[in-house]
C-alpha positions as a Python dict, from the first residue, in 0.01 Angstrom:
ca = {
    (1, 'X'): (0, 0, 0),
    (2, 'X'): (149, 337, -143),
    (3, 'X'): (-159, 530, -138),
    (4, 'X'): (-482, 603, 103),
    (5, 'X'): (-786, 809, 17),
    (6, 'X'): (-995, 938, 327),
    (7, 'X'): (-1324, 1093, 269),
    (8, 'X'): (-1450, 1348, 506),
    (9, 'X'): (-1086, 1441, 579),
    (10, 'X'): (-1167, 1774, 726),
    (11, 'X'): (-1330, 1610, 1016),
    (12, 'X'): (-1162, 1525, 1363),
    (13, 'X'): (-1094, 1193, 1341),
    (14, 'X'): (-1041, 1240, 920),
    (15, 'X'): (-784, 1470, 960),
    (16, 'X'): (-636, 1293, 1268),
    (17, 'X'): (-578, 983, 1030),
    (18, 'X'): (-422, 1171, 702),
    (19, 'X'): (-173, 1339, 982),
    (20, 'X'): (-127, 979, 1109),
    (21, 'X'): (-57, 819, 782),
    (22, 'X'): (170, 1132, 609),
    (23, 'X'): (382, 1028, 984),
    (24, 'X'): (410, 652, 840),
    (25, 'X'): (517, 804, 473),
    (26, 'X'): (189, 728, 256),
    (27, 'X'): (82, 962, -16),
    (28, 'X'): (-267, 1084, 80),
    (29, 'X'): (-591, 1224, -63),
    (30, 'X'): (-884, 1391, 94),
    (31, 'X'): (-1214, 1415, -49),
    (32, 'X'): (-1416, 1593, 142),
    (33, 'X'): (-1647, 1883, 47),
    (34, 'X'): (-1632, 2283, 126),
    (35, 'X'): (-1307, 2458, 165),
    (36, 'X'): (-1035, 2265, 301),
    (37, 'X'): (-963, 2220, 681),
    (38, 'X'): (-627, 2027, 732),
    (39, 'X'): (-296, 2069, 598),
    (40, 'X'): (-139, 1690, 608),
    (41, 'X'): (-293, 1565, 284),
    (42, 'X'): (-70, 1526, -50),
    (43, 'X'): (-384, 1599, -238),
    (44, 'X'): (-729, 1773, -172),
    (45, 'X'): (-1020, 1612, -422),
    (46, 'X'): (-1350, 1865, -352),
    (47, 'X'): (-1612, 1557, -372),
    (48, 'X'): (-1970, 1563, -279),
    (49, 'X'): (-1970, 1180, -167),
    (50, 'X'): (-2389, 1192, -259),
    (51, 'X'): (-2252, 1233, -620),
    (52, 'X'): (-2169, 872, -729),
    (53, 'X'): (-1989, 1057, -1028),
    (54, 'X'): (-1784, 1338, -848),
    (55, 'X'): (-1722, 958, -617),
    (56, 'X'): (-1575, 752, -895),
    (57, 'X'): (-1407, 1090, -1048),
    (58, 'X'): (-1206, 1159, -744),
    (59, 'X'): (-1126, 774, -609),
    (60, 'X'): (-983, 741, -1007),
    (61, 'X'): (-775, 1054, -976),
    (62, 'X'): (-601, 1000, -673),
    (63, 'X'): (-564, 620, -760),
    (64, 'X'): (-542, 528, -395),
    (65, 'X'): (-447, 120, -248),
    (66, 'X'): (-684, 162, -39),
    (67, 'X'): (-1010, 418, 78),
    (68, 'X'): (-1120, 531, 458),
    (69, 'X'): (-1429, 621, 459),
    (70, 'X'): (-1503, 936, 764),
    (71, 'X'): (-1696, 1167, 531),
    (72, 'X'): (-2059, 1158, 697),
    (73, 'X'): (-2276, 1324, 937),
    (74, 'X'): (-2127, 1266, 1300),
    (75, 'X'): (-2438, 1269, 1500),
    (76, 'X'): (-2818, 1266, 1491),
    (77, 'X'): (-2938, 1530, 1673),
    (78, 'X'): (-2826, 1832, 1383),
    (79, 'X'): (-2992, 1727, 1040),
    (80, 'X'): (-3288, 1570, 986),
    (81, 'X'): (-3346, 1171, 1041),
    (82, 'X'): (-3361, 1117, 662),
    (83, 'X'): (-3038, 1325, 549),
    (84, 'X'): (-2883, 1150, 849),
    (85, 'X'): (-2961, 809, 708),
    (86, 'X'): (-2888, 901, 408),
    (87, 'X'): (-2483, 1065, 498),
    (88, 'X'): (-2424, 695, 631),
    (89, 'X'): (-2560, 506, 388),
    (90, 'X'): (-2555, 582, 36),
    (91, 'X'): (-2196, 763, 58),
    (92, 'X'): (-2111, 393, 180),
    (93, 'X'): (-2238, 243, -107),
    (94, 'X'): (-2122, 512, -360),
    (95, 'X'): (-1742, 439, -183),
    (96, 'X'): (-1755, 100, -196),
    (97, 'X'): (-1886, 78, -559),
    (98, 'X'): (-1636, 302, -711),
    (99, 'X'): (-1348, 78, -509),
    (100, 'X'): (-1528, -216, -706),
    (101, 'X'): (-1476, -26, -1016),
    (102, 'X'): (-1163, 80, -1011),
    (103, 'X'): (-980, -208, -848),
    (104, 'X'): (-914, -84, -486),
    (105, 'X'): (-822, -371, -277),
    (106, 'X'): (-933, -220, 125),
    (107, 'X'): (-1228, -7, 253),
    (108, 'X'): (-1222, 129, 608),
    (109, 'X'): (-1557, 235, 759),
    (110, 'X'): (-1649, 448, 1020),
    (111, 'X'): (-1943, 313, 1211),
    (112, 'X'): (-2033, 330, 1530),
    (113, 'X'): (-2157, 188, 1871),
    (114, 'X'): (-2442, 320, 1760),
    (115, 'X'): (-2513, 49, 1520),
    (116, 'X'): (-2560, -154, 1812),
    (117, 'X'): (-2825, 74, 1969),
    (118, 'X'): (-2661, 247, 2214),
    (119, 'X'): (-2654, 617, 2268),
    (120, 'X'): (-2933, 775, 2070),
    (121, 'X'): (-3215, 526, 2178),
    (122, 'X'): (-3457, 575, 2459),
    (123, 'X'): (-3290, 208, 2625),
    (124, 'X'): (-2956, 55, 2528),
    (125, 'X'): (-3046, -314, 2480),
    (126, 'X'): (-2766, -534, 2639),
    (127, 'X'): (-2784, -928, 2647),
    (128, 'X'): (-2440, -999, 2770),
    (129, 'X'): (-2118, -816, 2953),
    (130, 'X'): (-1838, -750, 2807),
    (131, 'X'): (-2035, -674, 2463),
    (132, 'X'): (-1831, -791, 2153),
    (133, 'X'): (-1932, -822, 1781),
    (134, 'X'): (-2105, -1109, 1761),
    (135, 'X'): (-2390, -893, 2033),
    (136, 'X'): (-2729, -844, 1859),
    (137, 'X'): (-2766, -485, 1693),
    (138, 'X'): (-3136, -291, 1781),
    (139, 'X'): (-3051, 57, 1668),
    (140, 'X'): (-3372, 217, 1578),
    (141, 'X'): (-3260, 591, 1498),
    (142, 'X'): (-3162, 720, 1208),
    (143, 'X'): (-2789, 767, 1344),
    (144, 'X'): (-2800, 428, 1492),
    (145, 'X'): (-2997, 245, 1177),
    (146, 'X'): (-2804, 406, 891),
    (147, 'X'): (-2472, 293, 1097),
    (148, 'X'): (-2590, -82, 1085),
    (149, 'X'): (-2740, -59, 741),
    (150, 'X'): (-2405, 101, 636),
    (151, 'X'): (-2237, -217, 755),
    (152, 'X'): (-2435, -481, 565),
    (153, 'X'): (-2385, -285, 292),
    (154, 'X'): (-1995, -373, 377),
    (155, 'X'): (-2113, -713, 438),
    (156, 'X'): (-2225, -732, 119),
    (157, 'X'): (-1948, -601, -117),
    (158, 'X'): (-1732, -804, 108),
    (159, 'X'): (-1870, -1147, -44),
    (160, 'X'): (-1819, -1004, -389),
    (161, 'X'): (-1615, -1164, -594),
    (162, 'X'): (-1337, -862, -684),
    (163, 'X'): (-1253, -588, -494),
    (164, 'X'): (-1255, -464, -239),
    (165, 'X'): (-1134, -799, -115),
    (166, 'X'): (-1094, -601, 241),
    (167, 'X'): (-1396, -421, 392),
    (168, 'X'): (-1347, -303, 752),
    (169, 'X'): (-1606, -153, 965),
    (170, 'X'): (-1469, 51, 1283),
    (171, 'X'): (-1703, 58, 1578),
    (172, 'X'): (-1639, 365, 1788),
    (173, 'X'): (-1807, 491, 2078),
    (174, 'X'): (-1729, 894, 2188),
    (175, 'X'): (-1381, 967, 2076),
    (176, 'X'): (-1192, 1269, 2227),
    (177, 'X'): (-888, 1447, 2205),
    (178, 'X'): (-620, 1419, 2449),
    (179, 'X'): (-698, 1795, 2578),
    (180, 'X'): (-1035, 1685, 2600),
    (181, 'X'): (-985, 1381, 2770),
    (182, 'X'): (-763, 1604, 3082),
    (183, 'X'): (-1014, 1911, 3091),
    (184, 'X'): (-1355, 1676, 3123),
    (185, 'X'): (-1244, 1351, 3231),
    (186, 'X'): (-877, 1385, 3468),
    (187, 'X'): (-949, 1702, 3593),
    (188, 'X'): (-1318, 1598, 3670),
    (189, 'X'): (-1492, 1417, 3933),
    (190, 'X'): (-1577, 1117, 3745),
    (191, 'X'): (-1760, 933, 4069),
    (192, 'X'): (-2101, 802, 3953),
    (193, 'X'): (-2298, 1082, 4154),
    (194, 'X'): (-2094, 1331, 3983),
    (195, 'X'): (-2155, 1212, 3712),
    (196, 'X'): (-2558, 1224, 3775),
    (197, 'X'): (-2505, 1529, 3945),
    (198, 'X'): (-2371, 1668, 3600),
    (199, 'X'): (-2652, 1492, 3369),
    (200, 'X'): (-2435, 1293, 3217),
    (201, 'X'): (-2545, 981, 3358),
    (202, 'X'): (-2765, 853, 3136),
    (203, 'X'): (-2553, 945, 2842),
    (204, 'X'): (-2281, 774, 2967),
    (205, 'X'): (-2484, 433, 3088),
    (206, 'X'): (-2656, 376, 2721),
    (207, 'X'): (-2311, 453, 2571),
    (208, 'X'): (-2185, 180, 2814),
    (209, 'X'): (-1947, 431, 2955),
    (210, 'X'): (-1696, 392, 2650),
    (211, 'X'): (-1486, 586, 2500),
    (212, 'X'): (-1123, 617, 2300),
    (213, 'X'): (-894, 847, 2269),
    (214, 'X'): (-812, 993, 1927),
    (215, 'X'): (-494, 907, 1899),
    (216, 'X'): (-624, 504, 1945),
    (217, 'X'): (-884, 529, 1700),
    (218, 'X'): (-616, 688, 1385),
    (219, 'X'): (-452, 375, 1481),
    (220, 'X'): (-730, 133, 1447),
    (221, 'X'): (-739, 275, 1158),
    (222, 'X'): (-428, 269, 1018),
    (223, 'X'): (-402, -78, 1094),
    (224, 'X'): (-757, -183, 926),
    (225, 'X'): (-622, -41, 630),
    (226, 'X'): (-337, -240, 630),
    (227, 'X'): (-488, -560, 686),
    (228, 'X'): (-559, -902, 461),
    (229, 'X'): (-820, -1049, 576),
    (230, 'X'): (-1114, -1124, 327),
    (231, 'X'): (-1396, -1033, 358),
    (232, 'X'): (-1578, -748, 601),
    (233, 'X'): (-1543, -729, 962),
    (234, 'X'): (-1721, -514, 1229),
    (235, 'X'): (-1403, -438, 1486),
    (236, 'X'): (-1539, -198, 1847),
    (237, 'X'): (-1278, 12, 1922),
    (238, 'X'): (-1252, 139, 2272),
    (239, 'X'): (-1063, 217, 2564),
    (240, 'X'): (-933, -51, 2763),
    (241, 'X'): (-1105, 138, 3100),
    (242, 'X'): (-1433, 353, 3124),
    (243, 'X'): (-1501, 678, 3162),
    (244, 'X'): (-1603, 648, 3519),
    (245, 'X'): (-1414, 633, 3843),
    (246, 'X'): (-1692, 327, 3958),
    (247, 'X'): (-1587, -41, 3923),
    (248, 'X'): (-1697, -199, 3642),
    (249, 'X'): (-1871, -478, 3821),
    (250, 'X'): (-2027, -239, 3968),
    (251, 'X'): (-2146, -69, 3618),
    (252, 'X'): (-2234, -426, 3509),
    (253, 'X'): (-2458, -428, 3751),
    (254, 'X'): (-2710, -127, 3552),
    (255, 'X'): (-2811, -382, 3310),
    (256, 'X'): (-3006, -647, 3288),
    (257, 'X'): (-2721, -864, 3145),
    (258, 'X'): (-2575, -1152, 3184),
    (259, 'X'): (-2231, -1105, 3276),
    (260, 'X'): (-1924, -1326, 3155),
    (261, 'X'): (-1598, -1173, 3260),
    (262, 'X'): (-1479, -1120, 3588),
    (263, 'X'): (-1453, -755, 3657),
    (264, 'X'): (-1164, -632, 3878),
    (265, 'X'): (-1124, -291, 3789),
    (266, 'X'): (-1240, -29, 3553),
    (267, 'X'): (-1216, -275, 3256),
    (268, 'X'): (-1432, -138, 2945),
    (269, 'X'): (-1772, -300, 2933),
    (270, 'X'): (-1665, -362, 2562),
    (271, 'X'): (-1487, -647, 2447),
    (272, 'X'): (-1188, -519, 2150),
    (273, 'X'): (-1017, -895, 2176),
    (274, 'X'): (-1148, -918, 1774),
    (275, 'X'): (-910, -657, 1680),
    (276, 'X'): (-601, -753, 1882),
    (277, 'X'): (-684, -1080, 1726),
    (278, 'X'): (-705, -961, 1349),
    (279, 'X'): (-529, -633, 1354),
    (280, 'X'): (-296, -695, 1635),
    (281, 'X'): (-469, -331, 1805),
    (282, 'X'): (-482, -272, 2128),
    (283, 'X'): (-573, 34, 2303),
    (284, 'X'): (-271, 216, 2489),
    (285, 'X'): (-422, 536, 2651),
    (286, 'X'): (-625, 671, 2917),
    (287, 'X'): (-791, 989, 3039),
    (288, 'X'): (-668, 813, 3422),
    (289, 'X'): (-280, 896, 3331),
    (290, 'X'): (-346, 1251, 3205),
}
């Protein structure tokens, strides 16, 4: 791999991972649209990733190895549920069919935890602690749904004959900056009734008090894109603690789930052994040693 594309580049996490990669000496695109936000990319491709054309016309012009996919609406609560749906899913599909067409071997996707339901629902639905991929997904927002439709559209491509031959989905929950991380988490009282105290509570206990630093997610990333594996795969990619001073058998003990780890600490309710396993990730930071 010479060469990585990343949509929606002028994002956080986008830019984040074109900085990351220029540091590991790829040539890199970003297609993203509006005026340009970041400074790390070889290349900036003004797409509208709606337009399957302007899609195809920019993937075959930067002639990337490979194609991250960041360029859609972050959240669900500033656009309305249908242009929400739509950011996460037909952009996937547009992506993934001009990476078809031109020969593109890997596709990185940004989902979410959201695809499993957590977060924007009334409930989070949990069956089983620590929660790992093979969970059941009940997102019923827009956010949540377009998320999990995104990723059986990656499903799908996946099991196509040609390329991509690698489809990645990346399941984050909240991910924050390191200054973040010190000014609301470190320098915080992160005790359950402070938390409840603050109204973030609930927030946190349908998000299953996740989280990952940004630094951790570029390199999920990074590594999805250069993996071999065939096929797609839906990787969570969290923290290795929570985002809450409370043991976590203690947090396991807010839903009605059956749990199957021994808790002894502040372990993340979220299982990331899949991408230790495939990508040989692991998460390396917390807001605790800020």
């Amino acid at each position: 791999m010479d060469t990585v594309a990343v949509t929606g580049g002028n994002g956080e996490i986008g830019s984040a991972l074109l900085a990351a990669l220029a540091d590991r000496g790829y040539r890199t695109a970003n297609l993203s649209r509006g005026e340009r936000r970041e400074d790390a990319a070889d290349r900036y491709l003004r797409t509208d990733l709606l337009d399957p054309g302007e899609v195809y016309g920019s993937l075959a012009s930067a002639d990337p190895d490979a194609v991250a996919h960041f360029g859609t609406i972050p959240r669900p609560d500033e656009s309305p549920g249908h242009v929400t749906f739509r950011s996460n899913v037909q952009t996937t599909y547009h992506v993934l069919a001009a990476a078809e067409a031109l020969g593109i071997e890997t596709v990185v996707l940004a989902s979410s935890l959201s695809a499993l339901g957590a977060g924007f629902e009334p409930e989070v639905d949990v069956r089983y602690l620590p929660v790992d991929e093979a969970h059941p997904l009940t997102a019923s927002n827009p956010y949540g749904l377009g998320k999990r439709v995104a990723e059986v559209v990656g499903d799908g491509f996946g099991r196509r004959a040609g390329a991509p031959t690698t489809v990645a989905s990346l399941r984050f929950p909240l991910v924050a900056t390191g200054a973040k991380l010190r000014d609301e988490f470190a320098a915080a009282d992160r005790s359950l009734d402070a938390v409840r105290e603050a109204g973030f509570f609930e927030t946190a206990r349908k998000t299953l008090f996740a989280y990952v630093h940004l630094d951790d997610a570029t390199d999920l990333a990074v590594r999805a894109l250069e993996a071999d594996f065939a096929g797609h795969e839906a990787f969570f990619g969290a923290a290795a603690d929570t985002t809450v001073d409370a043991p976590s058998a203690e947090l396991a003990e807010l839903y009605d789930a059956e749990v199957r780890a021994a808790f002894e600490g502040h372990e993340s309710l979220l299982d990331t052994g899949k991408a230790r396993r495939l990508l040989g990730w692991s998460p390396e930071r917390s807001w605790r040693s800020l």
